[in-house]
N, C-alpha and C positions, 0 to 999 in steps of 0.2 A: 690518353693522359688528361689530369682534370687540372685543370686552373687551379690558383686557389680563390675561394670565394672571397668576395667582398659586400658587403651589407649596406645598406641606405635604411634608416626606420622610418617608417610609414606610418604608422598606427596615431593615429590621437588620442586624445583623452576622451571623448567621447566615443567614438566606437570599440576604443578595449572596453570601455564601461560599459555598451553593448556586448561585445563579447561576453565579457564574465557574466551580468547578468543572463543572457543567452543560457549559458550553462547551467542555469540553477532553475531554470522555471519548471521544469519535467515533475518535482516533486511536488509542488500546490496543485497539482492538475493527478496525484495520482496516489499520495500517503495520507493527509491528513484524515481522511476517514477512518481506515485502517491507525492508523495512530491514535483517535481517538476510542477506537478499542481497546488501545491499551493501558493508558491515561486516563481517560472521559473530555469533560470540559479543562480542563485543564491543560489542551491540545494547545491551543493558545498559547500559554506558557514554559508548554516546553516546547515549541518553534523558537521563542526567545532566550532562551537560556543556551538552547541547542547552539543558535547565533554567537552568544555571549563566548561559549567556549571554543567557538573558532577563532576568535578574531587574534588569539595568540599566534596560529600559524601563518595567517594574514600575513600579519607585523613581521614574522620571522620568515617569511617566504619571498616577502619584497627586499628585506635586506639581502638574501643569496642571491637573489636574479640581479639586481643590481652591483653586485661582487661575479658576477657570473652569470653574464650576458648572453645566454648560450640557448638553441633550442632544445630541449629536452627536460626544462625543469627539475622535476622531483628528484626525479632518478640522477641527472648528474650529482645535483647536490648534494644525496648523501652518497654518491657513488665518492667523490673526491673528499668527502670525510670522514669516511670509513673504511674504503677500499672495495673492492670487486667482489665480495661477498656478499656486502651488506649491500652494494649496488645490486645486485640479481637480484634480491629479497625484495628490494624496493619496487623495482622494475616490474618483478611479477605482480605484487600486491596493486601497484598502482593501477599498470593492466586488468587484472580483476575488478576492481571499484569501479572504472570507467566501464567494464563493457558490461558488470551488470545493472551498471545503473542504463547503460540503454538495454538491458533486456526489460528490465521491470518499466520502461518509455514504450515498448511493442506492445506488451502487453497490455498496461493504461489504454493506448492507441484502439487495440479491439475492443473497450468497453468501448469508449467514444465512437468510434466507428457505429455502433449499435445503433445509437441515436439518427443516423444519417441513412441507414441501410436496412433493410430487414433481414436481419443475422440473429441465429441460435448462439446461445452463448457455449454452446458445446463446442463451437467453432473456434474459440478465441487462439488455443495453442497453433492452430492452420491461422488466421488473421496476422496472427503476430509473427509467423514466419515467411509469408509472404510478403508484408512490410518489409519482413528483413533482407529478403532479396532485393527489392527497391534499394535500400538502403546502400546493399554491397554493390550492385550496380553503379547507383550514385559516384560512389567513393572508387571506383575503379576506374573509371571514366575521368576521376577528377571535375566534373561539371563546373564551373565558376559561376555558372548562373545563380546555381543551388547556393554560394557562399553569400552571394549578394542576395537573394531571395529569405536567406535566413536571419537577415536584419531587418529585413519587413515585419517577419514573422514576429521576431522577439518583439517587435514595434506593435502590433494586436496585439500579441499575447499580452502584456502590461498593460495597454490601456482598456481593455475588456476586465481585466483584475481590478483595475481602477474602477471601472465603472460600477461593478458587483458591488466592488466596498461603498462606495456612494450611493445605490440605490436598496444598501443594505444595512448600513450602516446603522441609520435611525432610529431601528428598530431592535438593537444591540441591545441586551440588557447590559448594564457595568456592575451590576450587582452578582457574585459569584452564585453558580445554583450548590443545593445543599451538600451534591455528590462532585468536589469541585473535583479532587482528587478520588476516582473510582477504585483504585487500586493500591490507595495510600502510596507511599514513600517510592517503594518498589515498584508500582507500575508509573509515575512519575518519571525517575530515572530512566527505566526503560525506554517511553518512549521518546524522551532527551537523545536518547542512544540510537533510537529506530530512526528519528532524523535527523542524527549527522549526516547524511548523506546526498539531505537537502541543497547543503550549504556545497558541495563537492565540485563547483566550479568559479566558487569564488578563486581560487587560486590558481586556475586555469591559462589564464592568460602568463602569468608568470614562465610556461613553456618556450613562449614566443619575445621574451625580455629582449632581447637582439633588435626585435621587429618594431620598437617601442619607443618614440619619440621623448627624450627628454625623461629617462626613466626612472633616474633618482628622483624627480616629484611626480611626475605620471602614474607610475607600477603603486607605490601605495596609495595614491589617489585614488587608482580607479578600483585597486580588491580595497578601500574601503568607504567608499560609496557606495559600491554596488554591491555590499554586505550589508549597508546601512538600507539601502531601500527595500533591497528584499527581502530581509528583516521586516520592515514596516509591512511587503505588501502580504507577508505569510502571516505575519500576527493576525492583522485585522481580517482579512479572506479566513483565518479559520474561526474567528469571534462570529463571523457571519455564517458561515456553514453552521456551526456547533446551534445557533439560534434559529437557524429557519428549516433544518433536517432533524426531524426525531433523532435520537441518541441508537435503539435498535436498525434503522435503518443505516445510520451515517457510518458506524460499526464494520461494516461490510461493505460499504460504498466505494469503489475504486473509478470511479468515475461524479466527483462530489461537486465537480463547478457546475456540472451539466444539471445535478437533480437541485441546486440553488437555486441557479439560474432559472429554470422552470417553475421553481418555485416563488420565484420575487418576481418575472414578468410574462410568466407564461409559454406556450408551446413556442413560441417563434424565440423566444429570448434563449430557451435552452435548446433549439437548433442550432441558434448560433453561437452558444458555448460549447455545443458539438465538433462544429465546424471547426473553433477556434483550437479543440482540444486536440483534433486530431492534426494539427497542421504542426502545433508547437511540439508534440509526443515525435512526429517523425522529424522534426527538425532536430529535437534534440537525442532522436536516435540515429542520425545519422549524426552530428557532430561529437556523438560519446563514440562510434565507431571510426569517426576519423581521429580523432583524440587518442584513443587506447591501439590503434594498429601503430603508432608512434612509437610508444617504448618499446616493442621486441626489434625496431627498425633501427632503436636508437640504440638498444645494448648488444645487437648483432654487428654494428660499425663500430662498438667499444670492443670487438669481440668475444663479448659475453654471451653468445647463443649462432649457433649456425648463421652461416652467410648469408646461407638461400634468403634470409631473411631481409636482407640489405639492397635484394635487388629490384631492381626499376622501372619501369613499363617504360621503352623509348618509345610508342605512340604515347600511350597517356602521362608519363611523367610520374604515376603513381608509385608505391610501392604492395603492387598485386598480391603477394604471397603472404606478408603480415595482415594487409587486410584480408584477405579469405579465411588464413588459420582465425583472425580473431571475431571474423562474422561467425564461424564454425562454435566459437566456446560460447557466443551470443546464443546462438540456437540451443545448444548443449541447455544453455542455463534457462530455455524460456519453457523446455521441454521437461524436465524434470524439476523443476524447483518453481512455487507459487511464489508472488509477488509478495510475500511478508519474508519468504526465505531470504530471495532474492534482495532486498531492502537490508536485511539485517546483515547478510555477508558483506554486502556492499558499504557499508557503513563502519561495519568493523575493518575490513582493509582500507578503507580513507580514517577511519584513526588512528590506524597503526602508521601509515605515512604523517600525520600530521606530529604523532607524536616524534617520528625522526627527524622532523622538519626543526623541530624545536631544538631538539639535543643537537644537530648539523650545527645549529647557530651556535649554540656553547661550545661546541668542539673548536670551532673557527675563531673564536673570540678567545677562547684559553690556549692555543697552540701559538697565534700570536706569527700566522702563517704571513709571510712579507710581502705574498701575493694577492689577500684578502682587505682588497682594500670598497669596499661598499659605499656606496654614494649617499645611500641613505640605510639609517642605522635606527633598531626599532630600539623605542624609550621604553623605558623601566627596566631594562638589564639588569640579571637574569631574572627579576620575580615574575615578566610577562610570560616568559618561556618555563617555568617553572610550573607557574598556574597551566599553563597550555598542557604539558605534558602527565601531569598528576590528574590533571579534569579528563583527560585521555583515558587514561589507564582506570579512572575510576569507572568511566561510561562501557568501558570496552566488559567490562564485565560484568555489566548488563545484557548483555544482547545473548544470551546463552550460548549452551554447551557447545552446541553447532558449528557457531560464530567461531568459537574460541579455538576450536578443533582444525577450523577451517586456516584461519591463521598460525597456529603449529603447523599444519600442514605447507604454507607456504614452504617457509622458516626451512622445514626439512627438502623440500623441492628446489627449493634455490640454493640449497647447499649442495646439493647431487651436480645439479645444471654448473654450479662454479667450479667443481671438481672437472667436469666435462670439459669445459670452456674458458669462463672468466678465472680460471687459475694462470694460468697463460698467459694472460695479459699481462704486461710490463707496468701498470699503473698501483700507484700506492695511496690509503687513503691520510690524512694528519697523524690518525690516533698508530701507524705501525710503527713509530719511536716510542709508542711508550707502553711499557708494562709487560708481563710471562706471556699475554696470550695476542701479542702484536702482529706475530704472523697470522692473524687474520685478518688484517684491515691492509695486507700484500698482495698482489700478482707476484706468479712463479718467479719472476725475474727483478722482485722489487722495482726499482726508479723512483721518479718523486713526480708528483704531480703534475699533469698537463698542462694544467689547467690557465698559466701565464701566455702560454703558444694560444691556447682557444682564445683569449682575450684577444691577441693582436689583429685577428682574422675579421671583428666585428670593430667598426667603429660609427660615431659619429655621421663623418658623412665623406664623401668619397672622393674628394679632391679636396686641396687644399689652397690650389690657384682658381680664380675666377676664372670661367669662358664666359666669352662677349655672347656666343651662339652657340645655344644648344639643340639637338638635335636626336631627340627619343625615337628610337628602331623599335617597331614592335611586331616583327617578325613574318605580315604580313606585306608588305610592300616592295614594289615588281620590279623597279632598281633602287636598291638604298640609295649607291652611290650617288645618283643623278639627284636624290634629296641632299643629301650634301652637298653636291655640284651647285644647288640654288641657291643653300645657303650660304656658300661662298659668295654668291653672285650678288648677295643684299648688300652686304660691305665685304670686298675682298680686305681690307685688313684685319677685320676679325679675327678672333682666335676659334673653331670651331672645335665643339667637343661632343664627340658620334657615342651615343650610349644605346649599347643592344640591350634591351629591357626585358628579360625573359620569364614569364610570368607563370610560376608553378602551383602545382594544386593546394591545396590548403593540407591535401595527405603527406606533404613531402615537405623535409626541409631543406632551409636555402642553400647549408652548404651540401648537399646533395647534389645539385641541379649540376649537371655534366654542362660546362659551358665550352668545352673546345670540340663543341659537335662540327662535322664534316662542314654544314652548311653555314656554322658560325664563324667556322675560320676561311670558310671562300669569302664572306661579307667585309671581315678585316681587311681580307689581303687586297679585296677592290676599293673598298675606303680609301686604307692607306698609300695607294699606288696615286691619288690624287696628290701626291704632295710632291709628286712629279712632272704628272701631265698635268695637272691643273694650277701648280705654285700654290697648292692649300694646305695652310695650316689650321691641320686638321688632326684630334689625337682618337682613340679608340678603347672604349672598355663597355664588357659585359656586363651586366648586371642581375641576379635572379630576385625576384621578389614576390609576395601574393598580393600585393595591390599594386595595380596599374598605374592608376591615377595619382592616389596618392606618391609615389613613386617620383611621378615628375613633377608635381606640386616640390615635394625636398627638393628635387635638383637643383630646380631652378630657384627655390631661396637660398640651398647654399653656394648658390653660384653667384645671385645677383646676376643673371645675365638678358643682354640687353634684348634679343631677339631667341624666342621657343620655333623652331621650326619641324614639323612634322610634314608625313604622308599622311592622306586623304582616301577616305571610298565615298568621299559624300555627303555623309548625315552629319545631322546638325545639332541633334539634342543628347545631352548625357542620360537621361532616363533615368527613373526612377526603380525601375521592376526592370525592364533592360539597359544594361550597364554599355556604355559608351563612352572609351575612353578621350577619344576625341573631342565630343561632344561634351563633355565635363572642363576640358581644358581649355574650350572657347569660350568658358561662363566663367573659370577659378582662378587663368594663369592673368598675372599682373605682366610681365614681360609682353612686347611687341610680339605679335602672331602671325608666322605664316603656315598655312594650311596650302601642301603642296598637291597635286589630284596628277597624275602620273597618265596621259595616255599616248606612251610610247614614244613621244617627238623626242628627238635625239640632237636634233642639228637646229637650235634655235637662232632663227633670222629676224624674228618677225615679230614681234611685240605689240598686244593692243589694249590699252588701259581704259576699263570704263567707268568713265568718269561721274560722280554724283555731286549736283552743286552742290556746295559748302561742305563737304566731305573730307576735311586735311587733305586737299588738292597738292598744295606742296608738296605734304609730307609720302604723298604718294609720289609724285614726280622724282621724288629724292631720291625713294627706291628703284623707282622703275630707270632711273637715269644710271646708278653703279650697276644693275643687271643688264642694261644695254652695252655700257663700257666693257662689263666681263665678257659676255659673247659676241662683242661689235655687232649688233641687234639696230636695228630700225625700229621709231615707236609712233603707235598711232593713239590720239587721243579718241575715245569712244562717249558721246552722249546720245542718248536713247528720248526722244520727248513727245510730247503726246500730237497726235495729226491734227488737235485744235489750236496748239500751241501759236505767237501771234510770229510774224517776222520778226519782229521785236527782242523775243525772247530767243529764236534763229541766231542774230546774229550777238546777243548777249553772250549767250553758250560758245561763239567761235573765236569773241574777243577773250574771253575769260583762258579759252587753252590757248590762244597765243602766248598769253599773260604769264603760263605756267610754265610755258615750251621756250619763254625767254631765253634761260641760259644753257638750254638742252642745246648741245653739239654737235649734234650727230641728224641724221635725216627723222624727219619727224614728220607728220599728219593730223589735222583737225578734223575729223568723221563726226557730224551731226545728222541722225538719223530722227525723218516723223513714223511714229506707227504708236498703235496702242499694246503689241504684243513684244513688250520687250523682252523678254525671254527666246522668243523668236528669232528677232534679230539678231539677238548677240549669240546665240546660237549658230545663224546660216555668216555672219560675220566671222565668225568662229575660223572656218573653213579655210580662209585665205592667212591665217597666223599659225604661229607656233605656241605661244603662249600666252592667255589670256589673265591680265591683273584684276581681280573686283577687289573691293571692301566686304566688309564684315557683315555678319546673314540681318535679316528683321526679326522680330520676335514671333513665336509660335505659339500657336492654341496648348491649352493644357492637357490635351492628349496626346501633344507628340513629347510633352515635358516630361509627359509618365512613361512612356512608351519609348520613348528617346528615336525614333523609327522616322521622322521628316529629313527628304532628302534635300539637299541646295539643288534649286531648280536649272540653275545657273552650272552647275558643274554639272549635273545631271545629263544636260542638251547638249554642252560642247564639245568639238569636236578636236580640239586641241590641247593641251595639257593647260591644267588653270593654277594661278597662285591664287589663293584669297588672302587679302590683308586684316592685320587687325594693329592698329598704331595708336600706342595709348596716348593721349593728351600730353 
């Protein structure tokens, strides 16, 4: 049986602005030359306009997600304002755009690749399909590394575009050449048309609206910035290609930053526009395959397509079967269709969604639904979405017969698929009150929209009382309970609040995540059995998320609480390129820190606090004084000083823990030790306690900052179970 889920949003404003941008770099690194084939110099211009006429579905894409906070985007939205029809059609079409926009990423990927390797270009169809197993690999596995590795990536990829424009810019002519437009009127349009496809992740993050801190000014913030910059960095990157690549070369060039790049600074410059190209092509071919294995996962739990589809990898958390069929149609599409195909189908089904994105909003606004209540509402009603959906239909008929064929063809397949399936379904969408042909926008069994219940499922944030102590479970740690048990033991009046934090792939969504797994509910039941044997008040909830960190950064502001307590394996640094969620929380969280390091002591008698002068002495006695009263514990003070130290400074160190041990109760000890190997010592001192108090780590060299990989030396050697403090001012 499944819980039901409950949400925390994580995301900033700055990382969905990575995200979205994330998704749109594939195309500057693999159309504009090919586009200027179709166009000429004028490629420049129609990157801009291409821009232009997205920004309608922007605007109308942030007001649904916002009204409908839900993972699955596109597809629910027009699913619940049309009904189960029009939901399949969506569904598929969107599926399609995404997965060949990473075919035509594999493919890009084997030009690049070129540059780095000695490869025949007869090879490229083998290159791009063994990419693509990497890819499926990837995404079966769920790798979290790969999710944080790929904001690096978007992080080169940008500032390598940056630098191009800069080192290229100067030499820009601003004056048009005489052939601005190659193909007049009609090749202009077209390649308007060829790159919408460009822009096809601006609206991406919108999937994940749920996951989205403060959404009503966030979700249009960041799909319009991150429309606004990649706009800027695709205009001027192709003002610079079109001016430093002859026109018959750039024509045919599907790999153009690299032969710039070579061109503005020479062999090593376009090595490592190689480098860069090939990293950001498979990055953003794995996230167009983690992205489009979504919707057949999302309208097989709407019931709109076989089960098999819905189901879960219990080792990896993925959903294995949507991603495999949809690596399968990747391959399909890299194998029989060239990169201009591929670009033009893909473009055409991300207009055909954009244009329903448009009409979703009119539908919503004229129905006057009592559920559609949107946070944030896009201006100029309806002339924005007007223009959106007319610039649509105008472009879409550009892209040839193909194109067009191709999209009937949806149309007709997801009619078959809804007769199959999403006939079935009990969901209706606005428009089945009105008009002769309403039983289309039905499931077999009518009803009325879900879509108030999804709302309840997502909120804000996940309590509405404060806990004094919190306490993030992250699945790894050898007794929860005994982390709890400490956390009582800081101030047993506390109110403690145990949050199992379950952190799923980026292929799955949150309310998927099976939280009454065997192992999660033995966890509860020894939690909660503390509020017997141990008189702790102490309460319990799951959590699934895709950021860790961020994760308990929200908790602990919407909590306000006084002390963050965790499990410990050690290390010290959050990392940059290795992700450490620990290590993040010792540089980010504001609240009082204890970092609990777990080895096995059960029966704590013994207590040894080592002490550093001028260290909030007190405020460390304070603690160590409620954890000795919880397990009637004996405490010894520890200073560590160097073997040239004078007498002087001997018996300073043994007046000053007097000083501290004043109002301590209970049996106490003053331990001043000389030696210069303090790690040593507190180490083989170790041996004779149960648990050992330090403060907070020293600061690290800038390779373990990157790397996040330096152990605490101090927990590393001991041989007792250690708290580390950390007590803000």
């Amino acid at each position: 049986m499944k819980s039901k889920t409950t949400l925390i949003r994580t995301l900033s404003l700055p990382s969905a602005i990575a995200i979205s941008i994330g998704g749109m770099l594939s195309g500057i690194f693999v159309l504009p030359g090919v586009a200027f084939g179709i166009t000429g110099p004028s490629v420049s211009l129609a990157f801009l306009v291409a821009g232009i006429c997205i920004i309608p579905a922007v605007l109308s894409k942030a007001e649904l997600a916002t009204a409908m906070p839900k993972s699955g985007g596109t597809y629910v939205y027009i699913d619940r304002a049309f009904g189960p029809l029009f939901g399949v059609v969506s569904g598929i079409g969107l599926w399609l755009s995404l997965l060949l926009k990473s075919a035509f990423s594999l493919v890009g990927l084997s030009a690049y690749l070129y540059v780095l390797v000695e490869l025949d270009s007869l090879y490229t169809t083998v290159v791009a399909i063994v990419s693509l197993l990497l890819v499926l690999i990837l995404n079966i596995f769920g790798v979290k590394k790969v999710g944080n590795a790929q904001l690096v990536i978007v992080g080169v990829s940008v500032t390598s575009l940056v630098v191009l424009i800069a080192l290229g810019f100067n030499s820009v002519s601003v004056v048009p050449p005489t052939a601005f437009l190659s193909d007049g009127s009609l090749g202009f349009f077209s390649g308007v048309a060829f790159l919408y496809i460009s822009y096809a992740g601006v609206t991406k993050i919108a999937a994940i609206a749920g996951e989205i801190s403060k959404p009503e000014k966030n979700l249009p913030l960041t799909m319009i910035i991150s429309l606004l910059l990649i706009m800027a960095v695709y205009v001027c990157v192709s003002m610079v290609l079109v001016n430093f690549i002859d026109g018959y070369t750039l024509a045919t060039d599907i790999r153009p930053i690299y032969t710039a790049a070579a061109e503005i600074g020479g062999p090593i410059a376009g090595y490592i526009a190689g480098v860069v190209g090939v990293m950001t092509l498979l990055s953003m071919a794995n996230s167009g395959l983690l992205a489009s294995s979504r919707f057949p996962f999302a309208m097989a739990r709407d019931g709109a397509l076989p089960s098999v589809f819905t189901s879960i990898s219990k080792q990896y958390m993925t959903p294995v079967f949507s991603i495999v069929v949809t690596a399968v149609a990747i391959g399909l599409a890299i194998v029989f269709l060239d990169v201009v195909k591929i670009a033009k189908l893909a473009s055409a089904f991300k207009v055909l969604m954009f244009v329903s994105v448009n009409l979703a909003v009119i539908v919503f606004r004229e129905t006057n639904a009592q559920w559609y209540r949107p946070k944030y509402k896009s201006p100029l009603y309806p002339f924005v979405q007007i223009f959106g959906i007319l610039s649509g239909l105008f472009l879409l008929s550009f892209l040839g017969l193909q194109a067009l064929l191709s999209v009937l063809a949806v149309f007709v397949i997801g009619f078959f698929v809804f007769l199959a399936y999403g006939r079935k379904t009990n969901r209706s969408g606005l428009l089945s009150n009105y008009g002769i042909f309403s039983f289309l926008f039905r499931g077999k069994r009518g009803g009325s929209s879900d879509i108030s219940l999804e709302q309840e499922e997502v909120i804000e944030g996940i309590y509405s009382s404060d806990s004094q102590i919190v306490v993030p479970l992250l699945g790894d740690e050898t007794s929860p309970e005994m982390i709890v048990e400490v956390a009582s033991s800081i101030n047993p009046t506390n109110s403690i609040n145990a949050i199992n934090i379950i952190e799923a792939p980026d292929q799955t969504f949150l309310e998927d995540v099976d939280l009454v797994t065997p192992k999660d509910e033995s966890v509860k039941r020894r939690i909660l059995s503390l509020k017997q044997t141990k008189n702790t008040n102490v309460t319990f909830e799951s959590l699934p998320t895709h950021d860790v960190v961020n994760t308990i950064k929200n908790i602990t502001s919407v909590q306000k609480c006084e002390w963050l307590v965790m499990g410990w394996g050690g290390r010290e640094n959050a990392g940059i390129l290795v992700r450490n969620p620990v290590g993040w929380v010792i540089k980010n969280i504001n609240a009082n820190l204890a970092l609990f390091k777990d080895n096995g002591v059960r029966n704590i008698s013994k207590i040894v606090l080592a002490v550093r002068p001028g260290r909030q002495g007190n405020k460390f006695i304070g603690v160590a004084d409620n954890i000795c009263k919880y397990y009637g514990a004996s405490l010894t003070l520890l200073n560590v000083i160097s073997k040239d130290a004078s007498k002087s400074q001997e018996t300073k160190l043994h007046d000053s823990n007097k000083e501290l041990l004043r109002s301590f109760s209970r049996e106490e000890d003053s331990l001043v030790i000389r030696s210069n190997d303090v790690v040593g010592v507190i180490s083989e001192v170790s041996a004779s306690y149960d648990l050992l108090i330090i403060g907070s780590q020293e600061k690290s060299a800038w390779y373990n900052v990157l790397l996040g990989l330096k152990s605490d030396r101090f927990v590393k050697n001991s041989v007792c179970s250690v708290l580390r403090l950390t007590i803000n001012e």
